[in-house]
Backbone bond lengths (Angstrom), bond angles and torsions (degrees), N, CA, C in turn:
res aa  C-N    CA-C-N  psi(-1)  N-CA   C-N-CA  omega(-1)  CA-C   N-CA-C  phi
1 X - - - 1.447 - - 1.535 109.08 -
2 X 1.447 114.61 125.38 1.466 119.80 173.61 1.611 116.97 -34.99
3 X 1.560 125.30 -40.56 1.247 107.93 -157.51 1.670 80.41 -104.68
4 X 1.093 152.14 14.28 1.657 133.07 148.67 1.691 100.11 -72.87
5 X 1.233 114.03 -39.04 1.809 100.10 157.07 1.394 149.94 -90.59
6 X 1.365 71.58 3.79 1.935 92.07 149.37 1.412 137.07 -68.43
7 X 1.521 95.37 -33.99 1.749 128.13 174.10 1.402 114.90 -87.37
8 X 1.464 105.90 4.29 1.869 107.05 -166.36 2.115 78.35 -113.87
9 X 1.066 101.43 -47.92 1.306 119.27 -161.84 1.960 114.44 -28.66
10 X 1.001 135.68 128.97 1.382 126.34 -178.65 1.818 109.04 -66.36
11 X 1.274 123.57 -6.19 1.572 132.70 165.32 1.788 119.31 -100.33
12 X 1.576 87.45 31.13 1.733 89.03 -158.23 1.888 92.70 -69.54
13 X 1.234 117.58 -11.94 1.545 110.52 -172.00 1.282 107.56 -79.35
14 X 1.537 126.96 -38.53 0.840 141.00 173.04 1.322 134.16 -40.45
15 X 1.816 91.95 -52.06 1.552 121.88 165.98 1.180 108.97 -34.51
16 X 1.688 105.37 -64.99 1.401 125.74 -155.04 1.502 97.22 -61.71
17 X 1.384 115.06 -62.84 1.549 113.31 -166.04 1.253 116.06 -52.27
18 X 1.253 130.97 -42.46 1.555 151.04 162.92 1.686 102.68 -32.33
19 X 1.135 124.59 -51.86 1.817 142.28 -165.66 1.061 86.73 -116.58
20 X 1.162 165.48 33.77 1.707 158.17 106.89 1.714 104.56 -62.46
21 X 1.145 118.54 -66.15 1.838 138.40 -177.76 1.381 106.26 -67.39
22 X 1.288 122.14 -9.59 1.798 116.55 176.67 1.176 108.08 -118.92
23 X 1.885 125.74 -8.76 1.099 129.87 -172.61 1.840 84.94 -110.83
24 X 0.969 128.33 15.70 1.666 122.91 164.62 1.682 98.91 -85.60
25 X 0.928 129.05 -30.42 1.579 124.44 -153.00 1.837 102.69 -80.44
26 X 0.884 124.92 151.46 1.767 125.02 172.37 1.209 114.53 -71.68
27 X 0.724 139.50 145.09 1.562 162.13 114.98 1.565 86.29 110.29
28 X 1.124 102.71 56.17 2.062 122.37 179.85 1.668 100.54 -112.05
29 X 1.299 118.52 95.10 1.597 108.88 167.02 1.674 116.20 -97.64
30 X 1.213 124.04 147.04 1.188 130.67 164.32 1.599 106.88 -80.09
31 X 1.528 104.09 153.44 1.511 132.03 177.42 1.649 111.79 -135.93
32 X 1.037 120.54 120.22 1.549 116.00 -165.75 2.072 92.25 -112.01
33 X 0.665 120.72 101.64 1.335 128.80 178.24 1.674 112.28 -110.12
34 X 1.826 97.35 155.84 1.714 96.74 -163.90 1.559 114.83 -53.70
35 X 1.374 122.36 -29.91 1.501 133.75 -177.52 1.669 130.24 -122.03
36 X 1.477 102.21 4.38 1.437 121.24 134.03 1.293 133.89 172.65
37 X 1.594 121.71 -169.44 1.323 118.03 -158.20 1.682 104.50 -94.68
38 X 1.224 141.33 71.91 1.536 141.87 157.87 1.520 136.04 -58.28
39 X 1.514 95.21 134.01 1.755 104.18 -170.83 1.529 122.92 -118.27
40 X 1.005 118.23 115.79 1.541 119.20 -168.76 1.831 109.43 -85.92
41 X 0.926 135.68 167.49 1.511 150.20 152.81 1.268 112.01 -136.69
42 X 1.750 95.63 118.73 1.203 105.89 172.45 1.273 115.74 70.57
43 X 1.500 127.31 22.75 1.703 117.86 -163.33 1.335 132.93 99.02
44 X 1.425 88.74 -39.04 2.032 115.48 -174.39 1.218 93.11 -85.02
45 X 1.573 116.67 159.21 1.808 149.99 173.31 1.186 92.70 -81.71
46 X 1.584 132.66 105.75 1.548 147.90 178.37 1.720 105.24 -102.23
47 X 1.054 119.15 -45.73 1.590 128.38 153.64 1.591 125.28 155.92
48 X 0.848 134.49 -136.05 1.682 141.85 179.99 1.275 125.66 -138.25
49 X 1.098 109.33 164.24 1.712 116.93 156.07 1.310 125.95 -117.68
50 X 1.122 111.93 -165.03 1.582 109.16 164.51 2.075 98.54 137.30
51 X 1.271 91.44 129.98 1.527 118.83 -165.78 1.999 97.56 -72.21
52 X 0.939 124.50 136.43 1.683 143.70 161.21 1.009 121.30 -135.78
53 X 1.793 112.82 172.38 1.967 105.01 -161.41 1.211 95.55 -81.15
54 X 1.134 159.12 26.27 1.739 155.54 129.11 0.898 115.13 -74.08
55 X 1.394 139.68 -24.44 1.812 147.86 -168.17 1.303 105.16 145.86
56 X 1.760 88.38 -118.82 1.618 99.52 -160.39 1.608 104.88 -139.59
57 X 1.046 90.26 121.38 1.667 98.78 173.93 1.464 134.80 -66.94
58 X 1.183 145.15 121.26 1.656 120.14 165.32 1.143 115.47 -113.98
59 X 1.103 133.14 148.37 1.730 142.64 -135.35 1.989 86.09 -137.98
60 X 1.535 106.38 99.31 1.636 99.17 178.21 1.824 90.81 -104.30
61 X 1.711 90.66 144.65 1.884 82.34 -144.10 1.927 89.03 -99.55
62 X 2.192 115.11 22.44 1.213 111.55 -168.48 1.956 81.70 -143.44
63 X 1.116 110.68 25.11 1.442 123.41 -153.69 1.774 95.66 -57.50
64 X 1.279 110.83 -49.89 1.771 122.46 -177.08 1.298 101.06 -40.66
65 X 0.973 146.40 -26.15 1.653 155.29 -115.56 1.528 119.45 -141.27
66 X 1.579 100.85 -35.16 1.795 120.48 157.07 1.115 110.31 -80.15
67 X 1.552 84.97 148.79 2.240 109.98 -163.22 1.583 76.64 -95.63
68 X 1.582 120.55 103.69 1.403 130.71 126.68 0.807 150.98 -29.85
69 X 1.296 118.11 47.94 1.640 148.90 -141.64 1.879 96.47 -73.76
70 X 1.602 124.69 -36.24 0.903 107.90 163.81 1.006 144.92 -117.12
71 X 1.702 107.02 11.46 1.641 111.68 172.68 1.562 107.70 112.26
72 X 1.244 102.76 -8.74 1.778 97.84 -153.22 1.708 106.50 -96.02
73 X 1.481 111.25 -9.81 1.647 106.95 179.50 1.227 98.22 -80.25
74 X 1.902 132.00 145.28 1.069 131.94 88.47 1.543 151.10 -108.10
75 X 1.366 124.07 -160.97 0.851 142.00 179.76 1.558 114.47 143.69
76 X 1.608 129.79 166.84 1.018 139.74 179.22 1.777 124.20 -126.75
77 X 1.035 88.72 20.94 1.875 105.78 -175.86 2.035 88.20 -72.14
78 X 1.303 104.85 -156.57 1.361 124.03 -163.19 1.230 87.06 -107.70
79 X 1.447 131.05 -73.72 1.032 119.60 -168.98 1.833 132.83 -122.39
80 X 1.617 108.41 -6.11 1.340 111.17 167.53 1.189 134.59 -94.60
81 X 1.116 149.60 130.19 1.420 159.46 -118.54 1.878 94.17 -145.26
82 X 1.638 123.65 131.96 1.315 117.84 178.11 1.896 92.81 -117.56
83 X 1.609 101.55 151.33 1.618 93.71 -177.78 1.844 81.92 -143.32
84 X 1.636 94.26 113.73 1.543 90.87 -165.33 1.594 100.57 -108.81
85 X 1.093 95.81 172.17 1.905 98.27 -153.45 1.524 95.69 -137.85
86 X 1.624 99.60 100.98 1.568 96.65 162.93 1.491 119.43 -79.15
87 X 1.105 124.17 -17.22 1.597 146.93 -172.27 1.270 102.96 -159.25
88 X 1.645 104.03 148.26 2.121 124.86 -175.18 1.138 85.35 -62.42
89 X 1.956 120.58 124.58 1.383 123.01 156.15 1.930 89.43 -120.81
90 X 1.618 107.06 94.43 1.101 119.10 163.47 1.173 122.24 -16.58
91 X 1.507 95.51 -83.82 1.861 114.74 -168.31 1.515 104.15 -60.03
92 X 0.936 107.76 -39.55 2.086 87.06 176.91 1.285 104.65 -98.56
93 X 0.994 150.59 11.77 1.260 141.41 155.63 1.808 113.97 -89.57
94 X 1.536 129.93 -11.35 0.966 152.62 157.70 1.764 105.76 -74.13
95 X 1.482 114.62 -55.58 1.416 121.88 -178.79 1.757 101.71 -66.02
96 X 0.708 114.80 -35.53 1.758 124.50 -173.98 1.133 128.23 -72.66
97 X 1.852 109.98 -20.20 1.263 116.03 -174.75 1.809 87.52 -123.97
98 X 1.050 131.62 -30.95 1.334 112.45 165.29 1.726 117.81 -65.66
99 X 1.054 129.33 5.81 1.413 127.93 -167.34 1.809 81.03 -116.90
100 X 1.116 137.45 -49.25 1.334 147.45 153.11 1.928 114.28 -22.99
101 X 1.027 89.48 -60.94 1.499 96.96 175.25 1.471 118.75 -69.54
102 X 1.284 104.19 -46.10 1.873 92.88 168.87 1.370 119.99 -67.80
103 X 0.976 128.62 -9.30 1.442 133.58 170.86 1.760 109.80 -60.51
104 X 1.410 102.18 -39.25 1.796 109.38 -164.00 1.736 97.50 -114.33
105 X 1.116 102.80 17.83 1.612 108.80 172.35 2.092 108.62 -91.70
């Protein structure tokens, strides 16, 4: 299971803090799946995690759709956006998942 190698992972703190700050929000459930760690709001696909040799990734699964206020999402899919985290950058990772949440509101 991805998140028992999340815990092996040399960013496992990272992990944690990342899924500590997204598991603060309400009606935020965790999903531990074989190939990664996913979080719903409210019912809705809010996005993922999952640790890589840069850090930690988050997978916003409406990402195309958030005002990128700081530059830091990519990807080129249709609609998911990755905002990868070599180090906890609070404030946009707070800005990123609240712009996330009004989407599934």
């Amino acid at each position: 299971m991805q998140f028992d190698k999340d815990m092996q992972s040399p960013f496992k703190a990272l992990f944690l803090s990342t899924r500590k700050l997204i598991l603060t929000y309400n009606k935020v459930t965790e999903t531990k799946k074989d190939k990664i760690t996913t979080y719903t709001y409210n019912g809705a696909g809010l996005c993922h995690i999952r640790t890589m040799p840069h850090g930690v990734d988050v997978g916003f699964l409406k990402g195309a759709y958030i005002n990128d206020q700081y530059g830091l999402l990519h990807g080129h899919t249709k609609r998911m956006r990755v905002l990868s985290l070599p180090i906890m950058l609070n404030e946009a990772l707070q800005f990123y998942l609240n712009e996330a949440i009004k989407l599934n509101d």
